[in-house]
N, C-alpha and C positions, 0 to 999 in steps of 0.2 A: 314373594312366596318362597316356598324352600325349592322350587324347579321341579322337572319333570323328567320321566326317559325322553330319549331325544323323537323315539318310536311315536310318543303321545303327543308331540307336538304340532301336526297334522291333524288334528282331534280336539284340539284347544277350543276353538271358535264354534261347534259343533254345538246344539241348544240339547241340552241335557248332559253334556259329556263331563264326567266327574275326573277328575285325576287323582282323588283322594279316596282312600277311603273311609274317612272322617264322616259322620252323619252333620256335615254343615252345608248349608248351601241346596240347589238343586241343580247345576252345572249350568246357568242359563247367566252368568256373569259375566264373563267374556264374551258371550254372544251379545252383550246389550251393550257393551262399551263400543264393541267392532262398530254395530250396526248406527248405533247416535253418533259414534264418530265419524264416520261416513257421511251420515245424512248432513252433520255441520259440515262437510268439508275437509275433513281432518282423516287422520291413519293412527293406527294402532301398531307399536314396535314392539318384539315380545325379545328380549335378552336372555336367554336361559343356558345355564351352566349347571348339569349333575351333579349333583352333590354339594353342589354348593348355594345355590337361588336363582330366582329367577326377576327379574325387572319386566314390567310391562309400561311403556309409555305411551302416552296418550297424546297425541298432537292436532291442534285444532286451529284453525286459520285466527288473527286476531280480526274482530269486528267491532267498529264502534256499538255502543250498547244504543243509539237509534236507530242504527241500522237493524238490529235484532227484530224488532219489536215494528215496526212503522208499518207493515203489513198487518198485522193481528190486530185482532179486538180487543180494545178496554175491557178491563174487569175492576171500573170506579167503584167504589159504593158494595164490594163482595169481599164478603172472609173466611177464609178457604182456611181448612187445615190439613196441613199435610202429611199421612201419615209413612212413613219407608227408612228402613232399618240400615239401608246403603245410605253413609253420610254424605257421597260426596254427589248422589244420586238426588238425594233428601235437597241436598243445597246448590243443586242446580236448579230443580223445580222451581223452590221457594225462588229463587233471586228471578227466574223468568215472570213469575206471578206477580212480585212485586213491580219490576218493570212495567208492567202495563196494567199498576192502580192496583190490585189487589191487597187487601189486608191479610199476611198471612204468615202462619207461625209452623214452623217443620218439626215433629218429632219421630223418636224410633221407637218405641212401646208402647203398646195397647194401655201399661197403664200412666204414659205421660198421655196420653190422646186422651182418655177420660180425663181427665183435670183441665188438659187445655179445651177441652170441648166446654166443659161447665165454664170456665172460665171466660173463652171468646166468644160465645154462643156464633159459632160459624154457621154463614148460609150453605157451605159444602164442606165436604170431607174427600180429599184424595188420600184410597187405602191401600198400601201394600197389602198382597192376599200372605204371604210368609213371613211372617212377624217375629221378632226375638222370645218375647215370652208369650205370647198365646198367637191367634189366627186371626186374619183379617176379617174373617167371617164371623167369628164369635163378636168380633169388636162391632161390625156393620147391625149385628143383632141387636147388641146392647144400644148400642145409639139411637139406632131405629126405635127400642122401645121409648126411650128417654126425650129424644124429639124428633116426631115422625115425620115437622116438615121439614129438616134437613138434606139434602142432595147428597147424594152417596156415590162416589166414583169408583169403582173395582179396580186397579191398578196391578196386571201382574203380566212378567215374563210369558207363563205357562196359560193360555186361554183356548183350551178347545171345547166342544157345545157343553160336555157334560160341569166343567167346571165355567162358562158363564151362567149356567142352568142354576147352579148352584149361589152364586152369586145373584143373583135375580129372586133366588128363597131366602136370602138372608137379610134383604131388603134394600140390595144395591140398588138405583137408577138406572146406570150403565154403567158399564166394563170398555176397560181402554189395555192393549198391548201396549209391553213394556219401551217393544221395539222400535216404536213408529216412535216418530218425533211428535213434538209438543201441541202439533197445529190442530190435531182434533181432539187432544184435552181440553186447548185455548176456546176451541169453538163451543166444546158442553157445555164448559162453565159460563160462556160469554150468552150460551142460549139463557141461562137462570135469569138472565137480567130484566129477561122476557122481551 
């Protein structure tokens, strides 16, 4: 990124903290790389030089991919779509889902998610609630109407009661923080299989 005052750099990691003032984002991106980096085992380095950029690197222990997985439940026989406008966010999910059996395709727009929805007929939907061209909400609506027995996952940084509340009107199942690691997404989806 282009870097920050040196002042803001104690504020980085902070869930909300904008360093821009660009209407992108909701400053909850560094807090979600910190905290999943952590939880693997890893660190987060942040290079920053005024005026000229910043580097943030991401360091995570290497694991064998059985070792990842050998604890969590199969998801044979389920096809998950995943919806999240962070690609590298997007294609962590997916490759964890595929690892333990799922059928599952990752996009970033409400409107590649209707297409792959009609397309895959997915048993769930994991939804980013802050979407590049429209809302998570709007998209949980639409699907919902189109097929009501679909599973609907709420997926966001920002979840406090009034916006699960909301999430729950729009036809979600359940809401999952962004923060937490994988292992109680794993388990929702792994409940579907009944």
């Amino acid at each position: 990124g282009p870097g920050v005052a040196v002042a803001q750099e104690k504020w980085l990691f902070l869930p909300g903290f904008r360093a821009s003032a660009l209407p992108q984002g909701e400053g909850f991106g560094l807090t979600i790389v910190a905290r999943l980096a952590r939880a693997a085992g890893g660190s987060v380095v942040l290079r920053n030089v005024p005026g000229e950029g910043m580097t943030v690197t991401v360091r995570l222990p290497v694991i064998a991919a059985e070792g990842v997985v050998e604890d969590l439940p199969r998801l044979d026989g389920l096809s998950i779509l995943v919806v999240e406008d962070s690609a590298a966010l997007r294609e962590w999910i997916v490759q964890q889902l595929l690892r333990l059996g799922a059928e599952v395709e990752g996009v970033a727009r409400v409107t590649e998610a209707r297409m792959v929805a009609d397309r895959l007929q997915p048993d769930a939907a994991v939804i980013d609630l802050s979407l590049g061209d429209s809302s998570g909400l709007d998209l949980a609506r639409g699907l919902r109407h189109d097929r009501p027995g679909m599973h609907m996952i709420a997926f966001s940084a920002d979840m406090d009661a009034a916006r699960q509340a909301a999430c729950l009107a729009a036809g979600f199942d359940a809401v999952q923080r962004k923060e937490s690691d994988l292992t109680a997404l794993i388990a929702v989806l792994a409940g579907l299989k009944g």
